[in-house]
VORO-968485 format. One record per residue (C-alpha): x, y, z; residue number from 1. Coordinates in pm, whole numbers, plus 50000, padded with zeros to 5 digits. Each point is the difference from the previous one (the first is absolute). Layout:
<rec <X; Y; Z>; NUM>
...
This chain:
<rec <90255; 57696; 96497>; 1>
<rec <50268; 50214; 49765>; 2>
<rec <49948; 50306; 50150>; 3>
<rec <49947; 50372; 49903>; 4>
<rec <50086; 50049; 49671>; 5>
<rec <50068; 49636; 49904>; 6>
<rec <49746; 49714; 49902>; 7>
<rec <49994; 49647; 49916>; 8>
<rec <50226; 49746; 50191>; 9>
<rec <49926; 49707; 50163>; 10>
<rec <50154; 49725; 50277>; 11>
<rec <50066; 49710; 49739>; 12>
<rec <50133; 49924; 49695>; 13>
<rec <50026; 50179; 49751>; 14>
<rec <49864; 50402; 50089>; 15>
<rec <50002; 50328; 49788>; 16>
<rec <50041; 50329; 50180>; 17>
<rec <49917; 50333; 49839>; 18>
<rec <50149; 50362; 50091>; 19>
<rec <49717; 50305; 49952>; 20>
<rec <50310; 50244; 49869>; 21>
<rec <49704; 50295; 50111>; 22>
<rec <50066; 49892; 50354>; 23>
<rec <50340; 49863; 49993>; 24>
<rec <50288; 50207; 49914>; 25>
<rec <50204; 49902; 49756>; 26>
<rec <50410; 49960; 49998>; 27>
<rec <50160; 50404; 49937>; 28>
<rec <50086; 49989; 49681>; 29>
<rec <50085; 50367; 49932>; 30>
<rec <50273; 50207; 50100>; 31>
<rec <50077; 50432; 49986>; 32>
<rec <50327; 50138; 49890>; 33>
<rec <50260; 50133; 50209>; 34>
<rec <49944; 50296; 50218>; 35>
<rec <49619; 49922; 50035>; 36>
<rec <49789; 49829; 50206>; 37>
<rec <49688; 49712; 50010>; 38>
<rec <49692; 50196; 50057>; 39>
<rec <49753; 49693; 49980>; 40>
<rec <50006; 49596; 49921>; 41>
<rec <49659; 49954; 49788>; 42>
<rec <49851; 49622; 50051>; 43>
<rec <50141; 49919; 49643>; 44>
<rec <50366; 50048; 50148>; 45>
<rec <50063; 50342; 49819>; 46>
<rec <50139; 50292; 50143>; 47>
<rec <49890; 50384; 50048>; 48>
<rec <50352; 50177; 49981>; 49>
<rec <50096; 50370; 50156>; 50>
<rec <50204; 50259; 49993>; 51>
<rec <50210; 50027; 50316>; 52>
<rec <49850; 50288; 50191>; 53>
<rec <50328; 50244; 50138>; 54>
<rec <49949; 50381; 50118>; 55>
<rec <50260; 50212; 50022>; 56>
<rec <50005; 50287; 50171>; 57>
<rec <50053; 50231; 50364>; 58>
<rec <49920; 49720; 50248>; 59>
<rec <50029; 50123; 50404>; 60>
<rec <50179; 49661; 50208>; 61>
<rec <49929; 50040; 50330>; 62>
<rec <50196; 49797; 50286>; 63>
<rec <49857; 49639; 50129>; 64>
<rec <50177; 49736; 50278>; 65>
<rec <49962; 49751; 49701>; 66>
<rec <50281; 49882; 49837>; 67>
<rec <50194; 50252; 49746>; 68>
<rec <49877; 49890; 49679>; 69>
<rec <49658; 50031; 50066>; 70>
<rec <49850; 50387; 49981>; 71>
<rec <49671; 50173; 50069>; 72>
<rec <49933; 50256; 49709>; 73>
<rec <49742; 50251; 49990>; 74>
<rec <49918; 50234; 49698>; 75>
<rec <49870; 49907; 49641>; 76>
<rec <49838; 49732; 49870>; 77>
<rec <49762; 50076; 50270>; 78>
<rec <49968; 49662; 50260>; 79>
<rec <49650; 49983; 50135>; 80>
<rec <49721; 49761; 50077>; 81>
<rec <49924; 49960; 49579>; 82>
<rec <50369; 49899; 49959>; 83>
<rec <50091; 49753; 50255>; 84>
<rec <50158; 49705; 49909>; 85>
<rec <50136; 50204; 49677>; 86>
<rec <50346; 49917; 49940>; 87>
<rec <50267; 50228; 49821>; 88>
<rec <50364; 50063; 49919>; 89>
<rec <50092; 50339; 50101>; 90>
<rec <50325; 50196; 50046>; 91>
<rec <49953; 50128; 50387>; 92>
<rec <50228; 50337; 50096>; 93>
<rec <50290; 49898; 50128>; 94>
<rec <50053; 49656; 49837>; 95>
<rec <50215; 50173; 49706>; 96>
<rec <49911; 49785; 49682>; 97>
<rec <49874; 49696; 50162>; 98>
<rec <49600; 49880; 49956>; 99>
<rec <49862; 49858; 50269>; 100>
<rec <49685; 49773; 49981>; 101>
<rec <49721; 50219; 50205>; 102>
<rec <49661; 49865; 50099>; 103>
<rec <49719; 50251; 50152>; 104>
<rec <49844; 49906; 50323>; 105>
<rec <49831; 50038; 50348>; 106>
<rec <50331; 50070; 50244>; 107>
<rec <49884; 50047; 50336>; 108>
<rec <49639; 50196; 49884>; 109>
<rec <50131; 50203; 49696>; 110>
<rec <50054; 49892; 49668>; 111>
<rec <50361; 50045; 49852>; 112>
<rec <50223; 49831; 49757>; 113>
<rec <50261; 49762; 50148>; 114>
<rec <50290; 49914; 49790>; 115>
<rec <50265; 49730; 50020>; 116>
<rec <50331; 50102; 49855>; 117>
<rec <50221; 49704; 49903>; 118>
């Protein structure tokens, strides 16, 4: 048999094989312009673009045993159950003008944004 999303084929000779483009993705054929992001690959191979998501603002770092690029932040965009898995850029206190790339999640029973500073 084909398989999901295919039909058609065969063991000898000659065989045709079909693709169901509703069930098989098609190649990405789209792109988004600098400075944005891919929100979503339809089936047809287009894209959904974004705007990149960065707050600014009075973020608290507090200290961690991890290594020193990486920083726990508390304060706004609240980080709760809702949000995790959100990613951001922010602008953490104490990292002068350098973004780091933030992601809110469960750390040891409370939700807080973690944030890699490269």
């Amino acid at each position: 048999t084909a398989g999901e999303g295919l039909s058609g084929g065969g063991n000898t000779g000659a065989v045709t094989l079909r693709v169901d483009g509703a069930k098989i993705q098609k190649r990405v054929s789209g792109k988004c312009a600098v400075g944005s992001s891919i929100r979503e690959i339809k089936a047809d191979g287009t894209v959904v673009c974004g705007d990149k998501v960065k707050y600014e603002g009075n973020f608290n770092s507090t200290s961690d045993t991890v290594p020193e690029s990486y920083l726990v932040v508390t304060g706004t965009p609240a980080c709760h159950s809702g949000k995790r898995g959100s990613i951001v850029i922010m602008r953490p206190s104490g990292a002068g003008n350098q973004d780091a790339l933030c992601f809110c999640g469960d750390i040891d029973g409370t939700y807080q944004w973690s944030c890699f500073n490269p």
